[in-house]
C-alpha positions as CSV (number, residue, x, y, z in Angstrom):
1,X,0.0,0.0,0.0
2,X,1.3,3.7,-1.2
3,X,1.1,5.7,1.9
4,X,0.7,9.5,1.0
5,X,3.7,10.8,3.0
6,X,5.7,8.3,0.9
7,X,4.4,9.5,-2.2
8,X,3.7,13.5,-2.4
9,X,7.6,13.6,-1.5
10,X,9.0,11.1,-3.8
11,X,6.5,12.8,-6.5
12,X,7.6,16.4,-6.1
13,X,11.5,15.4,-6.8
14,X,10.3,14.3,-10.0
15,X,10.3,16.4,-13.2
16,X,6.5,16.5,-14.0
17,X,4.8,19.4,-15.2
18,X,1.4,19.1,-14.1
19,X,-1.7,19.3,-16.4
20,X,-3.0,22.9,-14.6
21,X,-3.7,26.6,-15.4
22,X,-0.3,26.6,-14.6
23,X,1.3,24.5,-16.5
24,X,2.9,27.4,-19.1
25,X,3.8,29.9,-16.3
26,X,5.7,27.2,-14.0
27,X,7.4,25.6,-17.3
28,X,8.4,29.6,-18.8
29,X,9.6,30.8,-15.8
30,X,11.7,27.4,-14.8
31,X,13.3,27.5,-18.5
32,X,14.1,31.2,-18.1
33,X,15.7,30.8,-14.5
34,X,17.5,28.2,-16.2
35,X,18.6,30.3,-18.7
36,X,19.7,32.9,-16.5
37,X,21.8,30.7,-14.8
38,X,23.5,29.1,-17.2
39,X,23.9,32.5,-18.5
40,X,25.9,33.3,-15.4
41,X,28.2,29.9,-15.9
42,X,29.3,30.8,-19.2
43,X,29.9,34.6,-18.3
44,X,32.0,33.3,-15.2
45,X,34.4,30.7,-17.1
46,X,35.5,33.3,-19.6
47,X,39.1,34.1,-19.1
48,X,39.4,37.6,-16.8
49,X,35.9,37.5,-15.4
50,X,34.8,39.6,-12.0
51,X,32.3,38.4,-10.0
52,X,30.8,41.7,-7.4
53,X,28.5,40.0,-4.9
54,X,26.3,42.1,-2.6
55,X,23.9,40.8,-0.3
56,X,23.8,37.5,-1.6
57,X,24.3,34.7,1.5
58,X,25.0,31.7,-1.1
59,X,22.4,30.0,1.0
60,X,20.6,28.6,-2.6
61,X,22.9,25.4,-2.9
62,X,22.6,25.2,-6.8
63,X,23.9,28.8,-6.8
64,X,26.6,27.9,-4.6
65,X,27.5,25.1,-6.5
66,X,28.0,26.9,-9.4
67,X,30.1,29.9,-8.5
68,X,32.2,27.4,-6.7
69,X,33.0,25.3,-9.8
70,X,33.3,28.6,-11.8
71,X,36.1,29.5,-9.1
72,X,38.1,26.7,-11.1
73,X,38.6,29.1,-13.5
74,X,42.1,31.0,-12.0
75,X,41.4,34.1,-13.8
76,X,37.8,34.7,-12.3
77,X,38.7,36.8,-9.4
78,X,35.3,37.5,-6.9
79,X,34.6,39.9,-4.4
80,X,32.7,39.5,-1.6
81,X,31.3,42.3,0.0
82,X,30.0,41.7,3.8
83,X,28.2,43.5,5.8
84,X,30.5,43.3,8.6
85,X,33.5,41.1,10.0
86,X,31.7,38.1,11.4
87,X,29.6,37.9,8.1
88,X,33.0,38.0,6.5
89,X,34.7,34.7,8.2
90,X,30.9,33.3,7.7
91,X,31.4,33.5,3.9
92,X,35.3,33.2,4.0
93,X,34.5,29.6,5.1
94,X,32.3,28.5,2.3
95,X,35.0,29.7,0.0
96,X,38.3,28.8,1.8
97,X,39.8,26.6,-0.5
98,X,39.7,28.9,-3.4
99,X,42.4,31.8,-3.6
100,X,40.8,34.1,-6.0
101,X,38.1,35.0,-3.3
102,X,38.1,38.6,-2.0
103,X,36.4,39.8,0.7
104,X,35.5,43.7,1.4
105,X,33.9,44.8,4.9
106,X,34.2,47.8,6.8
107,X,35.7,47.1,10.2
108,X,34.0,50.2,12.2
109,X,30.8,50.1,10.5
110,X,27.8,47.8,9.0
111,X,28.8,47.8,4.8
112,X,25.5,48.7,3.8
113,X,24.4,49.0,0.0
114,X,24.2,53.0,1.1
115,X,27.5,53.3,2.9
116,X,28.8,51.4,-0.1
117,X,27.1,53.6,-2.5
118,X,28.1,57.1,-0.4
119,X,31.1,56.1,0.3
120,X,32.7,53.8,-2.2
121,X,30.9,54.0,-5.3
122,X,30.4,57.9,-6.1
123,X,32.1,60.5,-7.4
124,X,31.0,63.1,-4.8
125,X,32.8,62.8,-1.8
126,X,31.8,65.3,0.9
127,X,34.7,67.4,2.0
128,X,34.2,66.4,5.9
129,X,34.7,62.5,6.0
130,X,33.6,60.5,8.8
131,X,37.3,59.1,10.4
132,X,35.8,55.5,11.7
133,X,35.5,54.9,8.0
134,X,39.2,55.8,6.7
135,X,40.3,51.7,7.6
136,X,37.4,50.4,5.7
137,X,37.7,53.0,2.6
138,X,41.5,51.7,2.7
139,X,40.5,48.5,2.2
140,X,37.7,48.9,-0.2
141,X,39.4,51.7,-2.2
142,X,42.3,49.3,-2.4
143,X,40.4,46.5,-4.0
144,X,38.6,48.6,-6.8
145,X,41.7,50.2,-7.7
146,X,43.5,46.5,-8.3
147,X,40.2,45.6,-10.2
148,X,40.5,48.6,-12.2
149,X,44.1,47.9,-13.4
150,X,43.0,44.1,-14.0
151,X,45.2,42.6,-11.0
152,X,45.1,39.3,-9.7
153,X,45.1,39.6,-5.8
């Protein structure tokens, strides 16, 4: 005898598409994501690649998976920006076995897509700096400057 908690489980690994409403929408948007994805493989295993990531926890395993083969490549360089120190060492272990892994944090404040924007990414800097950022904008300002002359660090 099938017993449903046997089945519903064993049924949604396989790759059905159901006979609903739903059936276009579900089957589009899966081949798309697909796309996108394999997209993404392709762009990373071309020779010089840079891979930014913000705000991304690699907590989607298939994702995870595929930047990490992608780090094969030795001329794909990523960088990591985390929101702070601890969330650095978090991500730092995910990738520790691969050497073309950067990561950029601030170590007095949270690196927030703002502070990163205000600080990092503009061409207006206001005259009066905050000085608990100069360590972090060292660090950071370092980093873009080696992926602007197309170092390997």
């Amino acid at each position: 005898m099938l017993r449903s908690e046997h089945f519903w489980p064993a049924y949604n690994k396989m790759p059905i598409v159901n006979p609903t409403k739903w059936k276009f929408h579900e089957t589009v948007f899966e081949e798309a994501y697909y796309q996108i994805l394999r997209h993404l493989s392709y762009e990373l295993e071309r020779p010089n690649s840079i891979l930014i990531v913000f705000g991304f926890s690699f907590a989607d395993e298939h994702i995870l998976s595929l930047v990490q083969r992608a780090l094969s490549n030795p001329s794909l360089t990523m960088y990591v920006v985390c929101f702070n120190e601890s969330t650095k060492e978090w991500i730092k272990d995910l990738f520790k076995e691969y050497a073309n892994v950067k990561y950029l944090y601030s170590e007095s404040n949270a690196l927030d897509f703002k502070l990163f924007n205000d600080e990092y990414f503009t061409i207006y800097k206001p005259k009066k700096q905050d000085q608990r950022l100069d360590a972090a904008k060292v660090i950071v300002n370092q980093s873009l400057e080696a992926i602007a002359a197309g170092e390997q660090l």
